[in-house]
C-alpha positions as CSV (number, residue, x, y, z in Angstrom):
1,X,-39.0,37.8,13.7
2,X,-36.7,35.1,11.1
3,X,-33.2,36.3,12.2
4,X,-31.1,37.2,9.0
5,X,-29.3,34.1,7.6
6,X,-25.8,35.4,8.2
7,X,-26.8,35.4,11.9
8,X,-28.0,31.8,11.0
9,X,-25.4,30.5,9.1
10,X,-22.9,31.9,12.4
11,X,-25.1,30.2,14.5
12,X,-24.9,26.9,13.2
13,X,-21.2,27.5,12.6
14,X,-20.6,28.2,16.5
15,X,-22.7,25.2,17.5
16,X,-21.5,22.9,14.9
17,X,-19.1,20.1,17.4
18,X,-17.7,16.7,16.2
19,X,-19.6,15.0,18.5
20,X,-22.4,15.5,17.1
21,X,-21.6,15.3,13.5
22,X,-22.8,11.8,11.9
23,X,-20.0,8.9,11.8
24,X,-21.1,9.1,7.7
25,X,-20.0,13.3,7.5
26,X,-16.8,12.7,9.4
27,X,-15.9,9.9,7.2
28,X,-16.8,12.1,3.6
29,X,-14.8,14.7,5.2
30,X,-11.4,12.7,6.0
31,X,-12.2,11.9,1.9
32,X,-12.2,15.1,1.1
33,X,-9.3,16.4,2.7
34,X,-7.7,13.2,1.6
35,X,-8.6,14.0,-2.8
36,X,-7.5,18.2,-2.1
37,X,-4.3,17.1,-0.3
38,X,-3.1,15.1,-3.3
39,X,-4.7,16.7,-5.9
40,X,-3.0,20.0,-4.4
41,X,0.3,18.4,-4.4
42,X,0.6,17.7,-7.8
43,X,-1.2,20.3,-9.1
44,X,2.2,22.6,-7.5
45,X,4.4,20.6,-9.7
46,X,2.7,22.5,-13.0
47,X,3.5,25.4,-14.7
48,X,1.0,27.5,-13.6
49,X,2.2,25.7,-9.6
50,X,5.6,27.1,-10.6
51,X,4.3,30.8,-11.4
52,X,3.0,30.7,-8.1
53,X,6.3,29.9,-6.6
54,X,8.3,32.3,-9.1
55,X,6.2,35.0,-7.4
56,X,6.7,33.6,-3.9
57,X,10.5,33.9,-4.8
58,X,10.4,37.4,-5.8
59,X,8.9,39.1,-2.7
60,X,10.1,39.0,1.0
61,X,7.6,36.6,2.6
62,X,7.3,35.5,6.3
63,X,4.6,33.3,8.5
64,X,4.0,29.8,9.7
65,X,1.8,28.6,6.8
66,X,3.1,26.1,4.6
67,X,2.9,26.5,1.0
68,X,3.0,22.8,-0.6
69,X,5.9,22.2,-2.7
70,X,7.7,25.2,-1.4
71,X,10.3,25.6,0.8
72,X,9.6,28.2,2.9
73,X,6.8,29.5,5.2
74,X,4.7,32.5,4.5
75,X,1.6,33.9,6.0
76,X,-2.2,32.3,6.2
77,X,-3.4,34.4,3.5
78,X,-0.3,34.0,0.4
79,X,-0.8,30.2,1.7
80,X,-4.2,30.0,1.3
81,X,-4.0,31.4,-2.4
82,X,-1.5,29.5,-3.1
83,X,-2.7,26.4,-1.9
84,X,-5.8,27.5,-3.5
85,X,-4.6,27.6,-7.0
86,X,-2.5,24.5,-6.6
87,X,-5.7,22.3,-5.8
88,X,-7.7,23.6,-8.4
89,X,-5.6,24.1,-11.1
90,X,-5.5,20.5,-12.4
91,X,-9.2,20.4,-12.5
92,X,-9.0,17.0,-10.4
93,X,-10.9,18.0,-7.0
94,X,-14.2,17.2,-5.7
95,X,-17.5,17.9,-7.3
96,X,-20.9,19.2,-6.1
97,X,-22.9,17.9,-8.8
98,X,-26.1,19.6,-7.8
99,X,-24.0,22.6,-7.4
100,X,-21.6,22.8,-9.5
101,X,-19.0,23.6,-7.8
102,X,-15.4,22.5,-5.8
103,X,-16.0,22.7,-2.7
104,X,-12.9,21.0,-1.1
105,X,-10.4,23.9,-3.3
106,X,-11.4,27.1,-1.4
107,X,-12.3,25.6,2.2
108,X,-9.4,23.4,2.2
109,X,-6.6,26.1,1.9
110,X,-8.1,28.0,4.5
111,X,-8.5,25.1,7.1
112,X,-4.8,24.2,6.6
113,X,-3.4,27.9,6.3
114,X,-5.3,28.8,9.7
115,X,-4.9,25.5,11.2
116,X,-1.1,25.2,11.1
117,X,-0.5,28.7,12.8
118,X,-2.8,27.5,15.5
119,X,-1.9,23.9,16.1
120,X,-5.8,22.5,15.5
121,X,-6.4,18.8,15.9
122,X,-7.9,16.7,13.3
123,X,-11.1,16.8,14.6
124,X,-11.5,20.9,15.0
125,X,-10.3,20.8,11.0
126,X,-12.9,18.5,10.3
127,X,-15.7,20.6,12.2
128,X,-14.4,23.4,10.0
129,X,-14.6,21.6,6.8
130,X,-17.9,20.2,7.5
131,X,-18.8,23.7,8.1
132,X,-17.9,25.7,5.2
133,X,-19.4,23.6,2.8
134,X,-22.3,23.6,4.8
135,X,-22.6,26.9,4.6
136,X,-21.2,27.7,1.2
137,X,-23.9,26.0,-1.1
138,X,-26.5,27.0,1.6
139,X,-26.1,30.3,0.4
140,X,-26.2,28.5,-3.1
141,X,-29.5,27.0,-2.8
142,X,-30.9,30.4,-2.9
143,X,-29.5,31.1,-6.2
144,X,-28.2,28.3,-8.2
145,X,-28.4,27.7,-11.0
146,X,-29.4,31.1,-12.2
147,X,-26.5,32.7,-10.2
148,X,-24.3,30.0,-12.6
149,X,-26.1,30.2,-15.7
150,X,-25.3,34.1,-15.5
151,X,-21.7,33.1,-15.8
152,X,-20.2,33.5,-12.3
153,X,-17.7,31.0,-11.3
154,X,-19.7,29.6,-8.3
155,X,-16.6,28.1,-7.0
156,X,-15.3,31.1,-6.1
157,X,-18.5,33.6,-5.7
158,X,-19.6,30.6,-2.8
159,X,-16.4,29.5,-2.0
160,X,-15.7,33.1,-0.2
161,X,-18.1,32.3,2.0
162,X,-17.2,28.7,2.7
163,X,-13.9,30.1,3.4
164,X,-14.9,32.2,5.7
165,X,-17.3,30.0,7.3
166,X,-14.4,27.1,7.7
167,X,-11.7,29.9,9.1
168,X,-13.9,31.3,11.6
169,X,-14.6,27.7,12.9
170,X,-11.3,27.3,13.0
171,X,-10.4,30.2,15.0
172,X,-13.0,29.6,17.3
173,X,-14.4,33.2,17.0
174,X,-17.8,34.1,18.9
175,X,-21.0,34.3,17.2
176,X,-21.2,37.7,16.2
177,X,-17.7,37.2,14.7
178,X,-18.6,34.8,12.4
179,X,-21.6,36.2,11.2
180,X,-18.5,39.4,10.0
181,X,-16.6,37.4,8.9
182,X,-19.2,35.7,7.0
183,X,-20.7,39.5,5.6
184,X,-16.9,40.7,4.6
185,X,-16.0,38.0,3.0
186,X,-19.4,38.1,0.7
187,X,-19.0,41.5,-0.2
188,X,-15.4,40.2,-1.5
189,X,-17.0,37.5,-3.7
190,X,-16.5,37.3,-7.4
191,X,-15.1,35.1,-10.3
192,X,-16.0,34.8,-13.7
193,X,-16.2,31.6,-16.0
194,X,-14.8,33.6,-18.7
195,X,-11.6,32.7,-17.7
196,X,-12.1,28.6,-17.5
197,X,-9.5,27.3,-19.5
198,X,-6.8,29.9,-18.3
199,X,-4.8,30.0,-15.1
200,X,-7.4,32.5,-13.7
201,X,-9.5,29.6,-13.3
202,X,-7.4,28.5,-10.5
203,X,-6.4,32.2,-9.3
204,X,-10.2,32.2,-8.7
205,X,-10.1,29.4,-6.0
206,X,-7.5,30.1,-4.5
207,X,-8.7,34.1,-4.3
208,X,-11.7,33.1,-2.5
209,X,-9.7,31.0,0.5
210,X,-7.0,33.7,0.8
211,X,-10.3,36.3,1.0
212,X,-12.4,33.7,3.3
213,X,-9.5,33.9,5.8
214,X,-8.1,37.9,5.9
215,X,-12.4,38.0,6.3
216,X,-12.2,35.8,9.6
217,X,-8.9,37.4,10.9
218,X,-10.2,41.1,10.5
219,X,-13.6,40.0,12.2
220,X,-11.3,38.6,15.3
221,X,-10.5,42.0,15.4
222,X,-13.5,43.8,15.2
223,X,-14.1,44.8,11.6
224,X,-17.9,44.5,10.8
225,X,-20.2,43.7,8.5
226,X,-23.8,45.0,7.5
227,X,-26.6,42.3,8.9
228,X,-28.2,41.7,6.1
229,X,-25.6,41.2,3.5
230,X,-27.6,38.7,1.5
231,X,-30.6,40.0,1.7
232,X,-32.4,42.9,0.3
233,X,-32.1,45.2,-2.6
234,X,-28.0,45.6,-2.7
235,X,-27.7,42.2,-0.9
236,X,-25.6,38.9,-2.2
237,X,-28.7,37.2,-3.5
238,X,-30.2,39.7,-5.8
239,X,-26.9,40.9,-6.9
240,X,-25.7,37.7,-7.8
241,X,-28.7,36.1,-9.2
242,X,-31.6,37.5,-11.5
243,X,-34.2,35.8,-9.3
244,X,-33.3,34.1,-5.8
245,X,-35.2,32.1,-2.6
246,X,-33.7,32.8,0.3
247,X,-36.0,30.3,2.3
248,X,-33.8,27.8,0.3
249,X,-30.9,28.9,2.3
250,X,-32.1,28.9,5.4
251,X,-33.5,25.1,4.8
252,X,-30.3,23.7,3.3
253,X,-28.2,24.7,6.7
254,X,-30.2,21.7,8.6
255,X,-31.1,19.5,5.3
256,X,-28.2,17.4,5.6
257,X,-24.7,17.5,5.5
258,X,-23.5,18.4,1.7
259,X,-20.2,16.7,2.5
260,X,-21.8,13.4,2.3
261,X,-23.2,14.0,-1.6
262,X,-19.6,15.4,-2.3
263,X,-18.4,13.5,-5.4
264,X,-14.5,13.0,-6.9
265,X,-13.2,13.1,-10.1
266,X,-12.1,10.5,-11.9
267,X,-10.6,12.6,-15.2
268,X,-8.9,15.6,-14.4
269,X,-10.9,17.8,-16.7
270,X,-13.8,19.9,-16.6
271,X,-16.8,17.4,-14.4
272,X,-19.0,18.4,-18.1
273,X,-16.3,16.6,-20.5
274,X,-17.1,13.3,-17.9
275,X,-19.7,11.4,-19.4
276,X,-18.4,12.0,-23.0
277,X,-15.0,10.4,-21.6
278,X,-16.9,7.5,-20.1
279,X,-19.2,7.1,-23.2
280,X,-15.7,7.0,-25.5
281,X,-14.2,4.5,-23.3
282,X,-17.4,2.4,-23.5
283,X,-17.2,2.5,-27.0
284,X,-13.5,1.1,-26.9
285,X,-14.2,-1.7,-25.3
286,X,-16.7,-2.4,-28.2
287,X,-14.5,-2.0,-30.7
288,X,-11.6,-4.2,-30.1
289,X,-8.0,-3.7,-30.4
290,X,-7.8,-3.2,-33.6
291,X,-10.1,0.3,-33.5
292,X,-8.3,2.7,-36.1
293,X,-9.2,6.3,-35.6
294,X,-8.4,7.4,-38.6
295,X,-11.5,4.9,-40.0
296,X,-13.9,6.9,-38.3
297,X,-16.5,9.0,-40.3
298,X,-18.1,10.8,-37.9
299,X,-18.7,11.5,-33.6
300,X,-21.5,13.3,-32.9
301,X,-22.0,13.8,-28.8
302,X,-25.6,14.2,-27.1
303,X,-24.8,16.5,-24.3
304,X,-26.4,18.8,-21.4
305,X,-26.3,22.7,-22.6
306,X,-24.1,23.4,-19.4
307,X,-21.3,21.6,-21.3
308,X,-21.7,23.5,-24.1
309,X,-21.7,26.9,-22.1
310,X,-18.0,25.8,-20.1
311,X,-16.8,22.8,-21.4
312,X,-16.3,23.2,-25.4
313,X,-13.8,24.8,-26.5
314,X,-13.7,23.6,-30.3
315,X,-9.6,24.1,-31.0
316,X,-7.8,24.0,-27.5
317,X,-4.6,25.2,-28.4
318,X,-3.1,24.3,-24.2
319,X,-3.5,21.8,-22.3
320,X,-5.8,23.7,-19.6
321,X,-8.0,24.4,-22.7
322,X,-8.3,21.3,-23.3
323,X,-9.7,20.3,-19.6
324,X,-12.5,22.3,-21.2
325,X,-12.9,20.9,-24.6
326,X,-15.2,18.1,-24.4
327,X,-14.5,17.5,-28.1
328,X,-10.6,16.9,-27.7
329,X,-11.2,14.7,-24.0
330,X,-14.0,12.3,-26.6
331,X,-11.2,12.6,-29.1
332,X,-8.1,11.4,-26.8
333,X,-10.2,9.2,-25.1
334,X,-11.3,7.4,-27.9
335,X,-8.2,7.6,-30.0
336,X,-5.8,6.2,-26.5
337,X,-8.9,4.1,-24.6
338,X,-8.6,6.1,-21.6
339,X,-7.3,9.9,-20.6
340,X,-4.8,10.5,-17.7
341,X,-3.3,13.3,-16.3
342,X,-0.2,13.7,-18.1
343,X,-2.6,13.9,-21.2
344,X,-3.6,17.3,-20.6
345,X,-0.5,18.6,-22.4
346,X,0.3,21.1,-25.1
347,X,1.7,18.5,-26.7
348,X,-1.4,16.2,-26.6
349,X,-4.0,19.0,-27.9
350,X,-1.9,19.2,-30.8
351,X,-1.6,15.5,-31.7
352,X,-2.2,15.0,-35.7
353,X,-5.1,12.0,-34.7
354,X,-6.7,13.6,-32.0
355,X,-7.2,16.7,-34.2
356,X,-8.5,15.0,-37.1
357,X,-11.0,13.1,-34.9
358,X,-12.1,16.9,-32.8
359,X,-12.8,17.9,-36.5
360,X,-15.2,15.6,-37.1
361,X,-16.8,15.4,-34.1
362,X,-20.1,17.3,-33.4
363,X,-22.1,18.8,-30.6
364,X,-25.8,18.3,-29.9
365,X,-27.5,19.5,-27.0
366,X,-30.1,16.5,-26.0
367,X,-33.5,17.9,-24.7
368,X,-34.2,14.7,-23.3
369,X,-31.2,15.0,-20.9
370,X,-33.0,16.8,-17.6
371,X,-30.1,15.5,-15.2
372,X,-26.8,17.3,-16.3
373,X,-24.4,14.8,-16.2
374,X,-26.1,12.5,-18.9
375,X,-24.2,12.2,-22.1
376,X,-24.3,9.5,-24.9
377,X,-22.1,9.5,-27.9
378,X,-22.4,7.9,-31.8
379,X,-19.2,6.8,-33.5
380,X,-20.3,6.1,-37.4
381,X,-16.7,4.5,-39.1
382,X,-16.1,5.0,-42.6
383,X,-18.0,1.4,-42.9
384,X,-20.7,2.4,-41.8
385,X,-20.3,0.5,-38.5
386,X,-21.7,2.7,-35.6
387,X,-21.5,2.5,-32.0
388,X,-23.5,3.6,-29.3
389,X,-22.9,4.4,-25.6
390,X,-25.0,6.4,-23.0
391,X,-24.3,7.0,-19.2
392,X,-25.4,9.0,-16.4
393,X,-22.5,9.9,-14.5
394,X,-24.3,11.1,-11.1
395,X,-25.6,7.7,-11.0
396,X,-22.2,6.4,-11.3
397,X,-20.5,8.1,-9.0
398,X,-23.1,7.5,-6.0
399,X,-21.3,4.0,-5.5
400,X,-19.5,5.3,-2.3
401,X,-17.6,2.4,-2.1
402,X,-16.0,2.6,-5.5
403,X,-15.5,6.2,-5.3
404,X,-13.6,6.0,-2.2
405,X,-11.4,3.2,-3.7
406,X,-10.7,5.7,-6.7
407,X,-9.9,8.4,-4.1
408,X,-7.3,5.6,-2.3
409,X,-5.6,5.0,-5.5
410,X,-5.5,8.5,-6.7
411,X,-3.9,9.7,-3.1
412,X,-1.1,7.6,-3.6
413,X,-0.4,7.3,-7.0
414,X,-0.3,11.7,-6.6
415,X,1.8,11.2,-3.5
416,X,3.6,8.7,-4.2
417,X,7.1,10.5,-3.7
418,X,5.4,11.3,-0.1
419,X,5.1,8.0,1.7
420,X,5.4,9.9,5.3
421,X,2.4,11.9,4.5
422,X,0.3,9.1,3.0
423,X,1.3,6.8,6.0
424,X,0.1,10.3,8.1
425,X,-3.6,10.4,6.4
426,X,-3.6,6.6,6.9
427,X,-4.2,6.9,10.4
428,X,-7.2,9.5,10.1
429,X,-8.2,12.5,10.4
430,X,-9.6,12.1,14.1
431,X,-6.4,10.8,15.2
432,X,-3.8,13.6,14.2
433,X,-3.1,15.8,17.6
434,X,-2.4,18.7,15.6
435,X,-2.6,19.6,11.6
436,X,1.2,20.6,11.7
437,X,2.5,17.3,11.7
438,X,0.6,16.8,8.1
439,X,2.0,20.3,7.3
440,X,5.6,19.4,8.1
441,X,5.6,16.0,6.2
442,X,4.6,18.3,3.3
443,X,7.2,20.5,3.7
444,X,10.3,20.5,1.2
445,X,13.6,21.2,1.9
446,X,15.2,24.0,0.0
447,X,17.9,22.4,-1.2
448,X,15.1,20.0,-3.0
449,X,13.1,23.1,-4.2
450,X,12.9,23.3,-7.9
């Protein structure tokens, strides 16, 4: 008789050891941790970073779990959410393109809230890493992309369970633990997409690692969960999803690790708005300096129908509405040459140019386009000059090499004001004793608390 996949998904949790993890998976994952770490970091220096710590402020919080940017500890839960929001909100972590999803913003928070109170190495965070995204988009496979097309925010409705995989590794809890811990924390799971383009976005992440670990923490103590949570009429699948193979699952837990087909960003916005931003700065680069975007005519942008669902919001009147407005990142992009992360601004939405070009600029969803990240764009000038770009973006990001070197760059130039910490990662993952001494280089001093 098949055991039931959370008693699967607990088993390969419990048996997962970085001995026997591939040289390749250890290396993704000391990536991964690398892009959340920074992209956390400065994503608690925005507003919606400094409502978080408004809120810390107000109540009486105590633990031993750093919250980045903040000056005091608090427990492993509020650290986890907080944590959560900051590495999500900026829309700058790592992709699951096959997904979608982020799978670095809810398992990360809940490695490092857990970790620090229990002085893990390197190497136990990395076995816990490895195995919450292992586990979150296993439970995906069975579901995606119906579960997504329904208009769940996967990140967060998987990224329970991921959680709660990656806490109960660390913790070190027994098998039947895990598979609880697994259970509670999917009958916790929810997020909507109707709030992409809000702060909720991020309040969703960080919601499911703050769930993922009170999940593993009530298991330790012997709160229970049903044994076949996923499947059967009121299980996760079929609740979640109009139609659902859980032999999928089951499969994807030995297919591979998913940490090695992780991919990072390389615009913080919406992973939908990439391949219009790389088409725009394709174009500039035929045009010459002397483009004037007030000579364009027309933009009309061949996209997947996935972008048009999430990513296209026609007026974005914020900057986090414009992470999801492919129309105003092909605008900005092709009125500046490039878009940075100090572009996603009120300020920038609103710009006179960039308006005028949104305004023109039209939406078709290509039928042609079977691989979701393909895009192509047609600039027509006033001329009559046109120009034409097209780009698969999964096929540009599969260059490990180059996406590493991106990561490199992006680490430092987001922690630059942290030398000790990048000097810290520098040395790898495998070689840090215990997770605090990342944890106190990250730690502010009050007097420096803004």
């Amino acid at each position: 008789m098949q055991l039931a996949f959370a008693e699967q998904a607990a088993e390969y949790v419990n048996a997962l050891h970085i001995d026997d993890i591939s040289s390749s998976a250890a290396d993704q994952a000391e990536v991964c941790f690398k892009d959340w770490l920074g992209v956390a970091w400065a994503g608690s220096k925005t507003p919606t970073g400094q409502v978080v710590r408004n809120w810390l402020a107000a109540g009486d919080y105590h633990g031993c779990a750093t919250v980045l940017g903040y000056p005091i500890q608090v427990n492993e839960m509020e650290a986890a959410l907080a944590n959560g929001v900051f590495g999500h909100v900026l829309d700058y972590d790592d992709i699951y393109p096959w997904g979608p999803g982020h799978p670095s913003s809810t398992v990360m928070p809940a490695v490092l809230a857990l970790g620090e109170k229990l002085g893990i190495s390197g190497k136990a965070a990395l076995e816990a890493i490895i195995a919450g995204f292992q586990v979150q988009y296993a439970v995906g496979e069975a579901i995606m992309p119906e579960h997504y097309q329904t208009g769940w925010h996967n990140t967060a409705t998987l990224g329970h369970i991921g959680a709660a995989a990656a806490a109960a590794k660390v913790m070190n809890l027994a098998k039947d633990e895990i598979r609880h811990a697994i259970g509670i924390a999917a009958t916790s799971a929810g997020g909507l997409q109707s709030v992409f383009g809000s702060m909720a976005k991020s309040y969703n992440a960080g919601k499911a690692a703050m769930d993922g670990v009170l999940a593993a923490i009530t298991a330790s103590h012997g709160y229970d969960s049903s044994l076949h949570v996923f499947e059967g009429h009121g299980g996760f699948w079929r609740v979640f999803a109009s139609k659902y193979d859980e032999k999928k699952a089951v499969q994807a837990l030995e297919k591979g690790y998913v940490v090695e087909r992780v991919r990072f960003k390389y615009y913080p916005s919406c992973y939908s708005t990439h391949g219009i931003i790389e088409c725009m700065k394709g174009i500039r680069e035929q045009t010459g300096p002397e483009f004037a975007p007030r000579d364009v005519k027309k933009i009309t942008c061949y996209v997947h129908p996935r972008c048009i669902d999430i990513a296209a919001i026609p007026e974005p009147k914020t900057g986090l509405e414009g992470k999801f407005s492919v129309q105003f990142c092909g605008a900005y992009t092709l009125m500046k040459g490039d878009i940075i992360l100090d572009d996603f601004s009120d300020e920038s939405v609103g710009d006179p140019t960039c308006r005028y070009l949104m305004s023109i600029t039209g939406l078709v969803v290509d039928p042609g386009f079977t691989e979701e990240r393909k895009a192509a764009a047609v600039v027509e000038m006033k001329d009559a000059t046109k120009f034409i770009k097209e780009i698969n973006l999964v096929e540009m990001t599969q260059d490990v090499v180059k996406t590493n070197q991106n990561v490199e760059t992006k680490f430092h130039d987001l922690m630059k004001d942290h030398t000790g910490t990048v000097a810290l990662i520098k040395k790898g993952m495998r070689n840090i004793a215990d997770i605090r001494s990342v944890t106190n280089s990250l730690r502010i001093r009050k007097q420096d608390a803004s």
